[in-house]
C-alpha positions as CSV (number, residue, x, y, z in Angstrom):
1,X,0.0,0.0,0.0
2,X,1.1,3.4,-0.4
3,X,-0.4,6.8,-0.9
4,X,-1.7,8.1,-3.8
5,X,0.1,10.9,-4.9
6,X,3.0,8.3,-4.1
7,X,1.2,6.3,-6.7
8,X,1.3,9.2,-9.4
9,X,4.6,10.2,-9.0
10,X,6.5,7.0,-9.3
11,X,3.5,6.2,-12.0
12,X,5.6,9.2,-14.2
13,X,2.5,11.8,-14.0
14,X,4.4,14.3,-12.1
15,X,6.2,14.9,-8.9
16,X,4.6,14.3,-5.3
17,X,3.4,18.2,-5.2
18,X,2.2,18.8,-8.3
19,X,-0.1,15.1,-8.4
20,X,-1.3,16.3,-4.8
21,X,-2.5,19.5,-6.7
22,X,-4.2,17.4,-9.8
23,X,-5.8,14.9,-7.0
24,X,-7.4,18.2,-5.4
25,X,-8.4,19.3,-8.6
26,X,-10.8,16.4,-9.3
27,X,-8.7,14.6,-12.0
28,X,-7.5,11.3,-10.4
29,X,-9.6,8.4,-9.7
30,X,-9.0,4.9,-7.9
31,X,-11.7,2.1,-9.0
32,X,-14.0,4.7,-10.7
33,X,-14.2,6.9,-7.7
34,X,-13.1,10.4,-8.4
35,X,-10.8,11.3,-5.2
36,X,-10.0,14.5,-3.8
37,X,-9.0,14.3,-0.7
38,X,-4.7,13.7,0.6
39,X,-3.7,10.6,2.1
40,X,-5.8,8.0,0.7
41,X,-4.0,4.7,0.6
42,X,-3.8,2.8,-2.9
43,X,-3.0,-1.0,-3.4
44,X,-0.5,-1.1,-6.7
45,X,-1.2,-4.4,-7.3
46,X,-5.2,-4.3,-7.6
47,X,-6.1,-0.5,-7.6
48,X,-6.9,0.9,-11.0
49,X,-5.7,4.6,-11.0
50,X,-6.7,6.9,-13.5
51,X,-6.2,10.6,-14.1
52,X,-8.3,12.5,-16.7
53,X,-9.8,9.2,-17.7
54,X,-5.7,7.4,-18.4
55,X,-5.4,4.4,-16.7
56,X,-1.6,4.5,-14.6
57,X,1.0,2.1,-14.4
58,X,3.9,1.2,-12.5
59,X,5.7,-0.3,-14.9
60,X,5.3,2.6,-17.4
61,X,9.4,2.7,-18.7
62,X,11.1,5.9,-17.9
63,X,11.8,8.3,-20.3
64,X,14.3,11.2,-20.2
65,X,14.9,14.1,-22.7
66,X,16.4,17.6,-23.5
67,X,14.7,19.9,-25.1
68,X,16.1,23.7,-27.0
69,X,12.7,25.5,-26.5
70,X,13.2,28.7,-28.8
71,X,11.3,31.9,-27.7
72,X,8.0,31.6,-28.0
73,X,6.8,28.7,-26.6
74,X,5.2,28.4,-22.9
75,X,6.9,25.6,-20.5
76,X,2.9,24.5,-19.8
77,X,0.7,21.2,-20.6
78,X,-1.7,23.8,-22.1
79,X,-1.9,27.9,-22.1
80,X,-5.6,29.6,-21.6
81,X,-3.9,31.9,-24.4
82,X,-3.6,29.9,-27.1
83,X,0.3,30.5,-27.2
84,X,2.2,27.6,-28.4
85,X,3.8,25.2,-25.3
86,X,6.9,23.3,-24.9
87,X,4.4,20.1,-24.9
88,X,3.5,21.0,-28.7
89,X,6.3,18.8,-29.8
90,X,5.6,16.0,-27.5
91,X,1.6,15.5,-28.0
92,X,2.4,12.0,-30.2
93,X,5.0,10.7,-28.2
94,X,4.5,7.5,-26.7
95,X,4.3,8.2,-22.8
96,X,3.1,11.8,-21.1
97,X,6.0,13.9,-20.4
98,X,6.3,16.5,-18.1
99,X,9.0,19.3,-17.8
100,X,11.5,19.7,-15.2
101,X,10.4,23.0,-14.0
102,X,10.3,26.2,-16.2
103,X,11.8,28.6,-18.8
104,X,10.2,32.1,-19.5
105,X,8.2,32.7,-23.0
106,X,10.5,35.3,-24.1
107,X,13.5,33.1,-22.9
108,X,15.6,30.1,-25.0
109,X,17.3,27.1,-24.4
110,X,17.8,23.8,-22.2
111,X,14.3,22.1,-20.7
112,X,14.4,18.6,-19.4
113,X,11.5,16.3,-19.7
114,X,10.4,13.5,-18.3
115,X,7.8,10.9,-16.6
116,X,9.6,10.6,-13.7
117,X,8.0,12.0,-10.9
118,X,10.5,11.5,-8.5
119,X,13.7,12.5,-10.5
120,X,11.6,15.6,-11.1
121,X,10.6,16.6,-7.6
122,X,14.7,15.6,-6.6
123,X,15.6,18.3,-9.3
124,X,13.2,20.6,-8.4
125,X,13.0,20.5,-4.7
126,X,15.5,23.7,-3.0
127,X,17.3,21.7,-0.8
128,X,18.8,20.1,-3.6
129,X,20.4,23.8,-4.9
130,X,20.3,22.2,-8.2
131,X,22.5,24.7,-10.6
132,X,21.1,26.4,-13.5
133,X,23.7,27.7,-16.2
134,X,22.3,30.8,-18.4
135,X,24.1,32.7,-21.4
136,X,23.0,36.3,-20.8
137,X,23.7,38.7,-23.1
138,X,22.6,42.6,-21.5
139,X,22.8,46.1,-22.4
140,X,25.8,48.3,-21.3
141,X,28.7,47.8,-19.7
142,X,29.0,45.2,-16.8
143,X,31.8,46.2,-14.6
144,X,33.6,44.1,-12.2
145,X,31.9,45.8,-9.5
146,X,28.5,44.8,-10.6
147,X,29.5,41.2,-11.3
148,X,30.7,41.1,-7.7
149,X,27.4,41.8,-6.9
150,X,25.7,39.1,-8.6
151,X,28.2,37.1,-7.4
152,X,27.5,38.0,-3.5
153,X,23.7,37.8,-4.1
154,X,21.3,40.9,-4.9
155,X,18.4,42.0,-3.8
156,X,15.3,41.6,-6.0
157,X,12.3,43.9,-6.9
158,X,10.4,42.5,-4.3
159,X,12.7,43.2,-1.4
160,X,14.2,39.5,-1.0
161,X,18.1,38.5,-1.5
162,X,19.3,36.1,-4.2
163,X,21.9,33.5,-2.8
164,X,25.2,34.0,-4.3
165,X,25.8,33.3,-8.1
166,X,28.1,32.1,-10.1
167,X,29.3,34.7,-12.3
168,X,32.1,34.8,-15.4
169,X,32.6,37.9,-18.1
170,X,32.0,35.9,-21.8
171,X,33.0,38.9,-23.7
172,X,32.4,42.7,-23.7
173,X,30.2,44.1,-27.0
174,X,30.4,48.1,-27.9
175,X,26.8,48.4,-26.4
176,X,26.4,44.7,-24.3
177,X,28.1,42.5,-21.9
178,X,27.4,38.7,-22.3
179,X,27.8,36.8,-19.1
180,X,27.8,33.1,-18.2
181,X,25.6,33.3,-14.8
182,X,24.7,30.6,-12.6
183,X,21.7,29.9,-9.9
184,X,20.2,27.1,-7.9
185,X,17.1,29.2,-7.2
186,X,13.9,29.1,-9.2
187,X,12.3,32.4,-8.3
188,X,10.0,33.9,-11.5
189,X,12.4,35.3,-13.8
190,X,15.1,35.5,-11.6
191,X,17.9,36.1,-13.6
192,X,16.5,38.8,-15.7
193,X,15.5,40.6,-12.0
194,X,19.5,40.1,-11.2
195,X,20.3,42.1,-14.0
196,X,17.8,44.6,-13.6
197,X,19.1,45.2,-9.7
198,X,22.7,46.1,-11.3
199,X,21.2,48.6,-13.3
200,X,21.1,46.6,-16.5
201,X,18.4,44.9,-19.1
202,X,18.3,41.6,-20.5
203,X,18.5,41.4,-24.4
204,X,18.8,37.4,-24.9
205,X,18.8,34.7,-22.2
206,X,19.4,31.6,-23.3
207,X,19.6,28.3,-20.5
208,X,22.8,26.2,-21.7
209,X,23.0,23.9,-18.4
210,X,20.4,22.2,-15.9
211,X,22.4,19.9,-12.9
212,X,24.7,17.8,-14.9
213,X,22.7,18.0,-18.5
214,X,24.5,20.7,-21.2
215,X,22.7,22.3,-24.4
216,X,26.2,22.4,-26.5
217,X,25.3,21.8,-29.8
218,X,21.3,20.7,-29.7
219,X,19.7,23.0,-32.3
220,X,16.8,25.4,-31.5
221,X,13.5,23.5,-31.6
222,X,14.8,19.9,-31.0
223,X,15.4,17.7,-29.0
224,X,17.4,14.3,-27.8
225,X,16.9,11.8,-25.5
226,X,19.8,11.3,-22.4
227,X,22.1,8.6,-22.5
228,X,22.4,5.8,-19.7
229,X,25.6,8.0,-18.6
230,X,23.7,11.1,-18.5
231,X,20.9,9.6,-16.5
232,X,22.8,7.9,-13.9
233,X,25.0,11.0,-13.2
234,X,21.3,13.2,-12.6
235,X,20.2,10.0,-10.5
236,X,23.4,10.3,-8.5
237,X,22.8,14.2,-7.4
């Protein structure tokens, strides 16, 4: 027995928070019966779990992928918009997939995706200070001074300090300074609000690392699936 937003996430529908959210939300059912309560207690070998009518399995094989999402594109199942999502690209592949966290609409670059739950609530979860790696390119000129701000952690619009980044000069441009910066926070659009507290604007971001997975040469718009190696070393975080 075990509980069943247990059930989901090691099912592949998401991690243990988010399946707690689509249980409350009326979309999961055990023998028929819609539940929506936490905490109810599911029998993997004789319960038949569905959400939004799928029937879930244990044994559904893991799946892991990168993704280059270009501008454009919403890190969302669906958007009330109508703007195109990252899961566009996805909709006839064989099992659901669900991305590791999220990359802003007007941003580019790495997105991992996967149906495993618990891989993705390890990766997400802030204990695990999982790094980001982001290829900002912003207006002016960065000085040293303003890098060792980032670097120290700033404080944001909203009153709060970042925790210390990662920071390296790429290259100075006549009007823009391109930096290599790196977080292990996840606040909403956190690296363009660092910039911002330095006295600078974002002009391209572009996410070349999550944890141990690199973009290198993936082209914009496609994506791969992770090697053994690549999975093991995420597993081993």
């Amino acid at each position: 027995m075990m509980r069943l937003q247990k059930y989901l996430a090691l099912s592949g529908v998401a991690s243990r928070r988010t399946s707690e959210k689509i249980i409350a939300d009326g979309r999961v059912a055990v023998n028929g019966k819609v539940i929506t309560e936490m905490g109810v207690q599911v029998d993997e070998t004789c319960d038949k779990v569905t959400v939004d009518g799928v029937l879930c399995s244990l044994e559904e094989e893991k799946h892991y992928l990168a993704y280059n999402k270009p501008m454009g594109e919403v890190t969302t199942n669906s958007d009330p918009e109508g703007r195109a999502t990252v899961m566009d690209k996805f909709r006839d592949y064989p099992v659901r997939l669900y991305p590791v966290g999220r990359l802003d609409y007007d941003s580019e670059g790495l997105i991992l995706l996967t149906n495993d739950g618990d891989l993705m609530n390890d990766l997400l979860h802030p204990s695990r200070e999982v790094d980001k790696e982001y290829h900002v390119r912003c207006t002016g000129h960065v000085t040293e001074e303003e890098m060792r701000r980032l670097r120290q952690g700033v404080k944001l619009d909203d009153g709060r300090m970042t925790s210390p980044a990662k920071v390296r000069l790429v290259r100075h441009e006549s009007f823009a300074t391109v930096l290599l910066v790196t977080i292990h926070e996840g606040r909403y659009r956190q690296v363009r609000r660092m910039v911002e507290a330095i006295g600078h604007d974002v002009l391209n971001l572009r996410r070349t690392g999550f944890a141990t997975i690199k973009l290198h040469d993936l082209p914009l718009g496609q994506w791969r699936r992770l090697t053994d190696a690549e999975v093991r070393k995420l597993k081993g975080l």
